[in-house]
N, CA, C and O atoms as a Maestro MAE file, in Angstrom:
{
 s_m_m2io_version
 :::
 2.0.0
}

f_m_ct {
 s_m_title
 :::
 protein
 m_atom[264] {
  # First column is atom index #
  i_m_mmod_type
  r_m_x_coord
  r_m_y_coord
  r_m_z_coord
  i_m_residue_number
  s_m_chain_name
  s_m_pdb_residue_name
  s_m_pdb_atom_name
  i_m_atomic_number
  :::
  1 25 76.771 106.998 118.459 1 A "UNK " " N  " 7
  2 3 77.874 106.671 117.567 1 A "UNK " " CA " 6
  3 2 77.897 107.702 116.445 1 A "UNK " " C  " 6
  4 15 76.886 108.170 115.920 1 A "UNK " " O  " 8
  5 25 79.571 108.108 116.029 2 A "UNK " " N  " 7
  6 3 79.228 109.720 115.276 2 A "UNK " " CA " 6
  7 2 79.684 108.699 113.538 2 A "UNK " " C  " 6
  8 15 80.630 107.956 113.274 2 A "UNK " " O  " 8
  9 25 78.660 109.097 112.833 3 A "UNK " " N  " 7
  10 3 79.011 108.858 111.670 3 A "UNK " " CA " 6
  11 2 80.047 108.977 110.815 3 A "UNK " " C  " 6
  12 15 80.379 110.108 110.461 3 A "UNK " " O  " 8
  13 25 80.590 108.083 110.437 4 A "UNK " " N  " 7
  14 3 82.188 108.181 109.786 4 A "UNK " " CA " 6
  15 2 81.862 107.972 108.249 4 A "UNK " " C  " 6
  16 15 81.391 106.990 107.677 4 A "UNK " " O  " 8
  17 25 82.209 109.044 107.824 5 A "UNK " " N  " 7
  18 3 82.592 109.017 106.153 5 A "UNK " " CA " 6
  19 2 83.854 108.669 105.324 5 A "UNK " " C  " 6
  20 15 84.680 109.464 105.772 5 A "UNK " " O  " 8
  21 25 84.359 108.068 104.546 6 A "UNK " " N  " 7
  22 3 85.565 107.923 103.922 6 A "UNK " " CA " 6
  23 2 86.118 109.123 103.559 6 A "UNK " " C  " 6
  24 15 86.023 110.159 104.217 6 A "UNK " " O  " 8
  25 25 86.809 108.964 102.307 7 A "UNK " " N  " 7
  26 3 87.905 109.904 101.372 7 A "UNK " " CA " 6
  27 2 86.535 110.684 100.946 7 A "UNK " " C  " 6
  28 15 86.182 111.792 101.350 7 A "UNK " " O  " 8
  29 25 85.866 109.847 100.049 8 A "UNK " " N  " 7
  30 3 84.794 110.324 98.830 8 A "UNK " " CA " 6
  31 2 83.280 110.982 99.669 8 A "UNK " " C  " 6
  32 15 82.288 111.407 99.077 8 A "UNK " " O  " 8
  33 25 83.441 110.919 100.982 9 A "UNK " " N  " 7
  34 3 81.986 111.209 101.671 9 A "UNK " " CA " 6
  35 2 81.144 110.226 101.607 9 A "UNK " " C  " 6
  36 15 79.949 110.523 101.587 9 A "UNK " " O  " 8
  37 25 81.564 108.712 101.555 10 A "UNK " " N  " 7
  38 3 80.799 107.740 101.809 10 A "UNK " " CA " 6
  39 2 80.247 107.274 102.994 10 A "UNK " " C  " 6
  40 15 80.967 107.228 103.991 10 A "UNK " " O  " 8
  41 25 79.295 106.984 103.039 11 A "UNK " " N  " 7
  42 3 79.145 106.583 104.527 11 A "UNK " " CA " 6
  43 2 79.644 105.574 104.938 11 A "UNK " " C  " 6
  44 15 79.213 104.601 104.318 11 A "UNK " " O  " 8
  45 25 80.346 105.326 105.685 12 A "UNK " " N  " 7
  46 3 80.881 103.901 106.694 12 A "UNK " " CA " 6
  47 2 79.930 103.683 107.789 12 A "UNK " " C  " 6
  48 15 79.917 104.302 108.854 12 A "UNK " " O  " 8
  49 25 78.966 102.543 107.349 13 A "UNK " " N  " 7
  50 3 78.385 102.595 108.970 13 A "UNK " " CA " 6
  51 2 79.237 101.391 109.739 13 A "UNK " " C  " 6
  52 15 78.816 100.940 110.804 13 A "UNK " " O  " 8
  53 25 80.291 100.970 109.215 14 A "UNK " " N  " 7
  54 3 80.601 99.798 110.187 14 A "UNK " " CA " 6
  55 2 81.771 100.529 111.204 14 A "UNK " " C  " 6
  56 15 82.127 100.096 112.300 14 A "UNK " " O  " 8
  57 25 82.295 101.849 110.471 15 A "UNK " " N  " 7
  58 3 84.046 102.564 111.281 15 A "UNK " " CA " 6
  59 2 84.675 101.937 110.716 15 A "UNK " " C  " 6
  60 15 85.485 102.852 110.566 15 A "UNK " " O  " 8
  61 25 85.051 101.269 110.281 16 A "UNK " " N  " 7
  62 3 86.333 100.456 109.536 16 A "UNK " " CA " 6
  63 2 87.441 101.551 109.129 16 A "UNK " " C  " 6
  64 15 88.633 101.589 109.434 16 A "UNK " " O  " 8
  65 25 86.665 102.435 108.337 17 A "UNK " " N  " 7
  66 3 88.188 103.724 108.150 17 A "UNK " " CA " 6
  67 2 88.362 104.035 109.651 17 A "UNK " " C  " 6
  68 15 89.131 103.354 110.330 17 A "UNK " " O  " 8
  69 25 87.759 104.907 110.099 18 A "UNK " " N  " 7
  70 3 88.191 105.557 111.600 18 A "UNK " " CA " 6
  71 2 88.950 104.483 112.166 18 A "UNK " " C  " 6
  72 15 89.865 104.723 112.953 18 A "UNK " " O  " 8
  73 25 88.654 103.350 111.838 19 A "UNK " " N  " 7
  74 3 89.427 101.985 113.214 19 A "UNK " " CA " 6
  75 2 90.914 102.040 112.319 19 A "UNK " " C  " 6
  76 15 92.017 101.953 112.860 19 A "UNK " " O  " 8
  77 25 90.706 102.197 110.902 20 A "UNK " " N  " 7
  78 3 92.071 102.061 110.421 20 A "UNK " " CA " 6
  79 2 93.237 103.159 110.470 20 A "UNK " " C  " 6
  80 15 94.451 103.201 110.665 20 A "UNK " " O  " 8
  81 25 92.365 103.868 110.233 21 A "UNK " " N  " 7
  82 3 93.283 105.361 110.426 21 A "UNK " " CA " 6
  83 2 93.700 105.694 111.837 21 A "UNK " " C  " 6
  84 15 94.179 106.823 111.945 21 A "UNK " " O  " 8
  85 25 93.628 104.932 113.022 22 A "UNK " " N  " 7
  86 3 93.618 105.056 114.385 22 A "UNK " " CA " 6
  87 2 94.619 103.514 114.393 22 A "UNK " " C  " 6
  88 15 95.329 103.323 115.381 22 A "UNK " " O  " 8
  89 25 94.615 102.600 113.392 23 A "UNK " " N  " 7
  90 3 96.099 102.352 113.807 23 A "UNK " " CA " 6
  91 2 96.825 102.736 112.922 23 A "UNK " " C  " 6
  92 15 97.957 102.924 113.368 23 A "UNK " " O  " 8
  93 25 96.719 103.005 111.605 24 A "UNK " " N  " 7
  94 3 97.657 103.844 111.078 24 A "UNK " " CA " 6
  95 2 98.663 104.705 111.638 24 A "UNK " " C  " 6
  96 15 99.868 104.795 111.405 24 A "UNK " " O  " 8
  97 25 97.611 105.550 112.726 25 A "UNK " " N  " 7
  98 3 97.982 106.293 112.912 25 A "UNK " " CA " 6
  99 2 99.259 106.474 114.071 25 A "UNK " " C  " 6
  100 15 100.239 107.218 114.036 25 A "UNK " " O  " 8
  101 25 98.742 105.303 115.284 26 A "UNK " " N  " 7
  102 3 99.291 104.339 116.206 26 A "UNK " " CA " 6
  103 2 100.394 103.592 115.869 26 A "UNK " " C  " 6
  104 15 101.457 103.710 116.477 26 A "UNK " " O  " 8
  105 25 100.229 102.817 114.934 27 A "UNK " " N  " 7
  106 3 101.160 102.103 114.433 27 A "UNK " " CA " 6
  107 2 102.898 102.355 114.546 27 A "UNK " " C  " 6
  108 15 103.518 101.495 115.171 27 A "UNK " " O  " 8
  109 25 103.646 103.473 113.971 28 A "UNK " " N  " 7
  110 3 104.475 103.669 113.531 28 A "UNK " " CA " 6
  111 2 105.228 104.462 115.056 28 A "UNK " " C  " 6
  112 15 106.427 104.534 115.325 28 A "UNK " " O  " 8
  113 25 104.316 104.865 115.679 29 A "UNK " " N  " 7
  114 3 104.925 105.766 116.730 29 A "UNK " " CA " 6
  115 2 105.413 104.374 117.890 29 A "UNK " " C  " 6
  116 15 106.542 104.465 118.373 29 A "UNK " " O  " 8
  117 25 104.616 103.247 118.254 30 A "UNK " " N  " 7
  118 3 105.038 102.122 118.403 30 A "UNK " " CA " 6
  119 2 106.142 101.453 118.001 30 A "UNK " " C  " 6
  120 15 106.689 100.612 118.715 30 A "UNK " " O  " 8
  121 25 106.535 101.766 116.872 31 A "UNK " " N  " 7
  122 3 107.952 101.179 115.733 31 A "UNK " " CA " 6
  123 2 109.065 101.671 116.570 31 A "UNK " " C  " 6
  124 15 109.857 100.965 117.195 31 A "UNK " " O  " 8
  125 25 109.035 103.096 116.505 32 A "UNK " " N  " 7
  126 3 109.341 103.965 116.957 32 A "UNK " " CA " 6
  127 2 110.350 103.830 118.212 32 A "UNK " " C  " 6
  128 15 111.560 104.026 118.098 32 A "UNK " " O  " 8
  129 25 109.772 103.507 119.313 33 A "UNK " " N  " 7
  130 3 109.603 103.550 120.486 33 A "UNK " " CA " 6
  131 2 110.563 102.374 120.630 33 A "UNK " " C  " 6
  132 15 111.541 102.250 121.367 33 A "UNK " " O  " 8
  133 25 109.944 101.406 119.587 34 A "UNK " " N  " 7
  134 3 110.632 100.129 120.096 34 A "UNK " " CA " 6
  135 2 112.543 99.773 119.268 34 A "UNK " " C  " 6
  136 15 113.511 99.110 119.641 34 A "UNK " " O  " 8
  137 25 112.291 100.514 118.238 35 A "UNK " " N  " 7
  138 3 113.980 100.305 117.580 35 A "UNK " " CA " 6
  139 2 114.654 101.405 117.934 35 A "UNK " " C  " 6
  140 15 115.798 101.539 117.499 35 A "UNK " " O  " 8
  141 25 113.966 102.612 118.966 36 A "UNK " " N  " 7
  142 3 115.268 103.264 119.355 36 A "UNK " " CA " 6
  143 2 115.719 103.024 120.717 36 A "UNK " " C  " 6
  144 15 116.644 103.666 121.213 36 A "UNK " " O  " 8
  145 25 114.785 101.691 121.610 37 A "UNK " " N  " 7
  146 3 115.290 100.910 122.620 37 A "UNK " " CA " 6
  147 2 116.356 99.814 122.641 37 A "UNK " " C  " 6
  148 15 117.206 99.512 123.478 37 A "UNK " " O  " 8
  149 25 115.935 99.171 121.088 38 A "UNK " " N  " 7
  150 3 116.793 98.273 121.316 38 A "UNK " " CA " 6
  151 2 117.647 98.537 119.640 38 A "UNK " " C  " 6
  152 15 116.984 98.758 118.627 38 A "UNK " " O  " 8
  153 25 119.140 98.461 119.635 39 A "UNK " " N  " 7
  154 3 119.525 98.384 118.355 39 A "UNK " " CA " 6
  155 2 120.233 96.708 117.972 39 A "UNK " " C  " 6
  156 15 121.064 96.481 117.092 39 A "UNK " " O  " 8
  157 25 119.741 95.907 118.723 40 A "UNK " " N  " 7
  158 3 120.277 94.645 118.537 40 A "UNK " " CA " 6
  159 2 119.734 94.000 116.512 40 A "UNK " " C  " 6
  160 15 120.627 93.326 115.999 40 A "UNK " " O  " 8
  161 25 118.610 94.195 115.711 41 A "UNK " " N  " 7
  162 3 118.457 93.615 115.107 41 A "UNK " " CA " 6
  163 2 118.920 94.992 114.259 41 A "UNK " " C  " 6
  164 15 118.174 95.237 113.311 41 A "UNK " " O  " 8
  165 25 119.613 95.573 114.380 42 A "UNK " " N  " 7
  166 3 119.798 96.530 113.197 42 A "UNK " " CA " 6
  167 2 121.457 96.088 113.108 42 A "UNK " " C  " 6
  168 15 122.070 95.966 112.048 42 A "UNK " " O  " 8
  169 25 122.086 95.860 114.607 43 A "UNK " " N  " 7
  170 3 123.599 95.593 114.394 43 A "UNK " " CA " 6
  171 2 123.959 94.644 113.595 43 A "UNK " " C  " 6
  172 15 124.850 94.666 112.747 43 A "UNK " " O  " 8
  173 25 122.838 93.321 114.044 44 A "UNK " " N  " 7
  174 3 122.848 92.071 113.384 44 A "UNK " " CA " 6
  175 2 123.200 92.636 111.863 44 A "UNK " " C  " 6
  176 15 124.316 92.633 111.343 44 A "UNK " " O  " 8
  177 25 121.932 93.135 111.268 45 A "UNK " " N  " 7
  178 3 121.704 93.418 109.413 45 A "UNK " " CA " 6
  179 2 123.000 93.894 109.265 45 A "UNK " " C  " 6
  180 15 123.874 93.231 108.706 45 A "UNK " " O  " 8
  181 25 123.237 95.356 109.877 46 A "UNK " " N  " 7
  182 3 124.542 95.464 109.186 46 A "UNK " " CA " 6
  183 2 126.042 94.322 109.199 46 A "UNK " " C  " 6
  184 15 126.807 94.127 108.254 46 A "UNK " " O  " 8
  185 25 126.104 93.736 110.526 47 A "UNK " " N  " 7
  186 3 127.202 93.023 110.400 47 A "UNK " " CA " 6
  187 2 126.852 91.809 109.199 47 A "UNK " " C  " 6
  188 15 127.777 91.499 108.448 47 A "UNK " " O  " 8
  189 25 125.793 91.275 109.068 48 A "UNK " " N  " 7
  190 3 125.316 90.618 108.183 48 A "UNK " " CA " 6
  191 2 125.767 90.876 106.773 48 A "UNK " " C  " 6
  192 15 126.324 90.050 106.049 48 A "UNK " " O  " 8
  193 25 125.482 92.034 106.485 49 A "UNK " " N  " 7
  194 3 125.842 92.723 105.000 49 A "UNK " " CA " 6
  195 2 127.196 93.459 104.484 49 A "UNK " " C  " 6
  196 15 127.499 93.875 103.366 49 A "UNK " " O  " 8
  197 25 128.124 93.461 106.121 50 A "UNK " " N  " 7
  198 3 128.995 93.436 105.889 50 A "UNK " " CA " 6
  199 2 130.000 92.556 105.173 50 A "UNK " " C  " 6
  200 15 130.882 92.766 104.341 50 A "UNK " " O  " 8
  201 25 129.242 90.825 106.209 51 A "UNK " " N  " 7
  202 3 130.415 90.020 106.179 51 A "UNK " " CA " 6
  203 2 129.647 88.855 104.464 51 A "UNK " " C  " 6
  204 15 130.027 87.749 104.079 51 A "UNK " " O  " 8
  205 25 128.596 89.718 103.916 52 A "UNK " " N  " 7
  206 3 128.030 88.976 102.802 52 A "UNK " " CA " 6
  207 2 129.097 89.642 101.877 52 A "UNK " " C  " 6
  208 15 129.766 88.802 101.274 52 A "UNK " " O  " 8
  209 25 129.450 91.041 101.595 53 A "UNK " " N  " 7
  210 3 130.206 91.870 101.218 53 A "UNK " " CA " 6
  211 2 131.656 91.563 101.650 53 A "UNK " " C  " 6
  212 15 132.354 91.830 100.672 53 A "UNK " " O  " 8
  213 25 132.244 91.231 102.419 54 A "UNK " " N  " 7
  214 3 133.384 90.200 102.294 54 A "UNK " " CA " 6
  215 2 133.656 89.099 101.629 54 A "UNK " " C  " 6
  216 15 134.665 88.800 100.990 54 A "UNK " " O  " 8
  217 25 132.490 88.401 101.865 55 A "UNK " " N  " 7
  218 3 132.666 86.780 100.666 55 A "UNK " " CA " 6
  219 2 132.703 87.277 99.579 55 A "UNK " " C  " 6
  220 15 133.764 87.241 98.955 55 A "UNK " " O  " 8
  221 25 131.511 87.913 99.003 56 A "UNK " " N  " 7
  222 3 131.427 88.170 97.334 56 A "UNK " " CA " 6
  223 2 132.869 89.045 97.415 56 A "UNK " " C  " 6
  224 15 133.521 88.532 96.506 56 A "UNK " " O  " 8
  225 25 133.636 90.000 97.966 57 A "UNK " " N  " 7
  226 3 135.004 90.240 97.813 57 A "UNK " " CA " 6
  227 2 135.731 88.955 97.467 57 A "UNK " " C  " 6
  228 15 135.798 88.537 96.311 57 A "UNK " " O  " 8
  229 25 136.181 88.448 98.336 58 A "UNK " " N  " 7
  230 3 136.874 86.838 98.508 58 A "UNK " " CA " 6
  231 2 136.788 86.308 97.288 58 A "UNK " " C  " 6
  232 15 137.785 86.100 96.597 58 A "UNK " " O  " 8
  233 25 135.114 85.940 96.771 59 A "UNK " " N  " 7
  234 3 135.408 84.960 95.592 59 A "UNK " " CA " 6
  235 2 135.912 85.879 94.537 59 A "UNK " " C  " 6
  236 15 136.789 85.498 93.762 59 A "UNK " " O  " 8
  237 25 135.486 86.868 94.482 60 A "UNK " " N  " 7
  238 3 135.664 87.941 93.417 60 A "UNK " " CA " 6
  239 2 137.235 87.502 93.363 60 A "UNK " " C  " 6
  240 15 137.716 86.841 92.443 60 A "UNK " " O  " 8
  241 25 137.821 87.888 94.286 61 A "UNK " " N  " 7
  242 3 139.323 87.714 94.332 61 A "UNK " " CA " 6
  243 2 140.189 86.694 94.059 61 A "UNK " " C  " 6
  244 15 141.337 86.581 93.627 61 A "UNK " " O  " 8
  245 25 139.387 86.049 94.402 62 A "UNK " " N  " 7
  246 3 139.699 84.395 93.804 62 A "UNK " " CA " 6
  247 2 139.600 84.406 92.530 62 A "UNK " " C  " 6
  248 15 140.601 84.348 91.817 62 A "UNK " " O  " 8
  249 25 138.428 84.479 92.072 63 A "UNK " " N  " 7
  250 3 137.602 84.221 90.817 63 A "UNK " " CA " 6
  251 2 138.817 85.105 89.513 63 A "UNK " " C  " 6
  252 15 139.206 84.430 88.560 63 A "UNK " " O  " 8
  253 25 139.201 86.329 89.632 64 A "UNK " " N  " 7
  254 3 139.625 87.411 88.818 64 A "UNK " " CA " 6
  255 2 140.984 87.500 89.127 64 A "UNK " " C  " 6
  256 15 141.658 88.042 88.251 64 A "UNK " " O  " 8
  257 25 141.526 87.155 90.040 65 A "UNK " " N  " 7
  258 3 143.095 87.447 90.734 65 A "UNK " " CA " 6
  259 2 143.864 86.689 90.185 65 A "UNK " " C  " 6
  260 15 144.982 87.201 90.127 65 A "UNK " " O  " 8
  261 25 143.812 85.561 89.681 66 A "UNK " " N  " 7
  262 3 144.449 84.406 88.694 66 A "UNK " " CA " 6
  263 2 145.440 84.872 87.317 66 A "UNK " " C  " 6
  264 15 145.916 84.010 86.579 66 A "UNK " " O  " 8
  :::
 }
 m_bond[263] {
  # First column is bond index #
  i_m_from
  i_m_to
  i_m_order
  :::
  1 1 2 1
  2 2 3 1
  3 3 4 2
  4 3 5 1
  5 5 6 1
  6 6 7 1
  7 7 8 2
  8 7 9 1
  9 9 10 1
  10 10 11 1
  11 11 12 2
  12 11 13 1
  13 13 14 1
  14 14 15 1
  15 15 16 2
  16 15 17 1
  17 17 18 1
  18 18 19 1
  19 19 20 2
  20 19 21 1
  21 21 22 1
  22 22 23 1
  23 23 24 2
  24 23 25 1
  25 25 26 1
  26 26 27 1
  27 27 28 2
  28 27 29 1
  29 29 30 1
  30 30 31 1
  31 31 32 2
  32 31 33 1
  33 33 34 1
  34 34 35 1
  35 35 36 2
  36 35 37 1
  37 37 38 1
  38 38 39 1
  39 39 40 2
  40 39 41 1
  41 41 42 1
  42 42 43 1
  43 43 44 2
  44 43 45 1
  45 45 46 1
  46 46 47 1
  47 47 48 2
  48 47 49 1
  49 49 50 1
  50 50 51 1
  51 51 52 2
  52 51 53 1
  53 53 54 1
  54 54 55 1
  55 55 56 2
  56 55 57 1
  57 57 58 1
  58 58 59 1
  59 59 60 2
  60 59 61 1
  61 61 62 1
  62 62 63 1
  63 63 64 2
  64 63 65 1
  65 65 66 1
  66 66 67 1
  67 67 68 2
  68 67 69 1
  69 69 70 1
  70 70 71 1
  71 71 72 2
  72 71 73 1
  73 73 74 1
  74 74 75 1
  75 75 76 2
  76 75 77 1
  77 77 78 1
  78 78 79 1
  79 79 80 2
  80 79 81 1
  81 81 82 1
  82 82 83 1
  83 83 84 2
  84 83 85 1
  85 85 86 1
  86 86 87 1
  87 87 88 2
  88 87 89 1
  89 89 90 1
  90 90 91 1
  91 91 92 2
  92 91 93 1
  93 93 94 1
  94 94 95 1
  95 95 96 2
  96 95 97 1
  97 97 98 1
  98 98 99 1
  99 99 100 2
  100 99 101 1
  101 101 102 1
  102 102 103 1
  103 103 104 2
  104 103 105 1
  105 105 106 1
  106 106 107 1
  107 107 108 2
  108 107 109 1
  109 109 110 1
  110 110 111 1
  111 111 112 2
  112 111 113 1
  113 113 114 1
  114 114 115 1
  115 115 116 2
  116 115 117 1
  117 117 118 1
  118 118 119 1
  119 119 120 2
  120 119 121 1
  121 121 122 1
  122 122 123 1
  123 123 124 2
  124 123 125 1
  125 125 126 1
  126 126 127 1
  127 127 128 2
  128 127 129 1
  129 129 130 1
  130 130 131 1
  131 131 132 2
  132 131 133 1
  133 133 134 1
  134 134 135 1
  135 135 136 2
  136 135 137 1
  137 137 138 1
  138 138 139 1
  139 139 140 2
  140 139 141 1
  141 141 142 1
  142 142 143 1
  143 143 144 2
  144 143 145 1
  145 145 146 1
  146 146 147 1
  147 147 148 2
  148 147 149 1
  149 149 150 1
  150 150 151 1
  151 151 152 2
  152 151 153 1
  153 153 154 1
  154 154 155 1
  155 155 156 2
  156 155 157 1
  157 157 158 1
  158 158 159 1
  159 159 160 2
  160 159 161 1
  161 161 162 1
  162 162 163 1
  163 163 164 2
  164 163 165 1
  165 165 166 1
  166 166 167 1
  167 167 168 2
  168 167 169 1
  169 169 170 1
  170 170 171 1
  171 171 172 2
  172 171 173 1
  173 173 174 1
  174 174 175 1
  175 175 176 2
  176 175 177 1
  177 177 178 1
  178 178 179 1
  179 179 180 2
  180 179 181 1
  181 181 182 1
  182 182 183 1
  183 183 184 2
  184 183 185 1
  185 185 186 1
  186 186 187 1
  187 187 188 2
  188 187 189 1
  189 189 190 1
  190 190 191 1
  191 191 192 2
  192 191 193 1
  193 193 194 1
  194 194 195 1
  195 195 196 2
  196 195 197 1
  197 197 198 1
  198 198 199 1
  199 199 200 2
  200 199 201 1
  201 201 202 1
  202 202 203 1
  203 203 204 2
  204 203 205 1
  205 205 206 1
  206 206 207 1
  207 207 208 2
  208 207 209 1
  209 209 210 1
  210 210 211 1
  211 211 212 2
  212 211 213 1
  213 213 214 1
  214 214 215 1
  215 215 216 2
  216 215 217 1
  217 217 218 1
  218 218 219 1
  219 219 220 2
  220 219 221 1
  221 221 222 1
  222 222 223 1
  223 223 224 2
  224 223 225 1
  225 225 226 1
  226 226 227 1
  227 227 228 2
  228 227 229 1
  229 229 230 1
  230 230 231 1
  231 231 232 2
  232 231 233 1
  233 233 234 1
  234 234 235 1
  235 235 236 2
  236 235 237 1
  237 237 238 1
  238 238 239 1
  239 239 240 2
  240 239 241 1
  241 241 242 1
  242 242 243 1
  243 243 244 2
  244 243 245 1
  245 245 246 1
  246 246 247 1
  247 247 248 2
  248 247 249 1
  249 249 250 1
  250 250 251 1
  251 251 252 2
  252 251 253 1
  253 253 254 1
  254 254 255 1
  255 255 256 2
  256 255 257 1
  257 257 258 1
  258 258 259 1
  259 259 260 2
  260 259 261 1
  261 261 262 1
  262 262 263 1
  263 263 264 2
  :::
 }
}
């Protein structure tokens, strides 16, 4: 087992950095992979923030149009 040091040259004898920095590192390329397969929860947000941005129009219009 090869000795793992931190930032500061500490010793890690348990790996805990190396295990973290290995999904760190993993992590995001996974993200990745998976929201440029599917764009279903991104259509959702935007239509979402569209039609939140319609109401606050609406009352606005209501509210000030008087």
């Amino acid at each position: 087992m090869a000795n793992t040091q931190g930032p500061q040259g500490n010793h890690d004898p348990a790996g805990s950095t190396q295990m973290f920095r290995a999904f760190v590192d993993e992590g995001p390329q996974a993200g990745r992979q998976q929201a440029a397969s599917s764009g279903g929860p991104r259509i959702g947000l935007i239509l979402g923030i569209v039609a939140a941005v319609a109401v606050l129009a609406a009352v606005a219009y209501l509210a000030f149009g008087k």
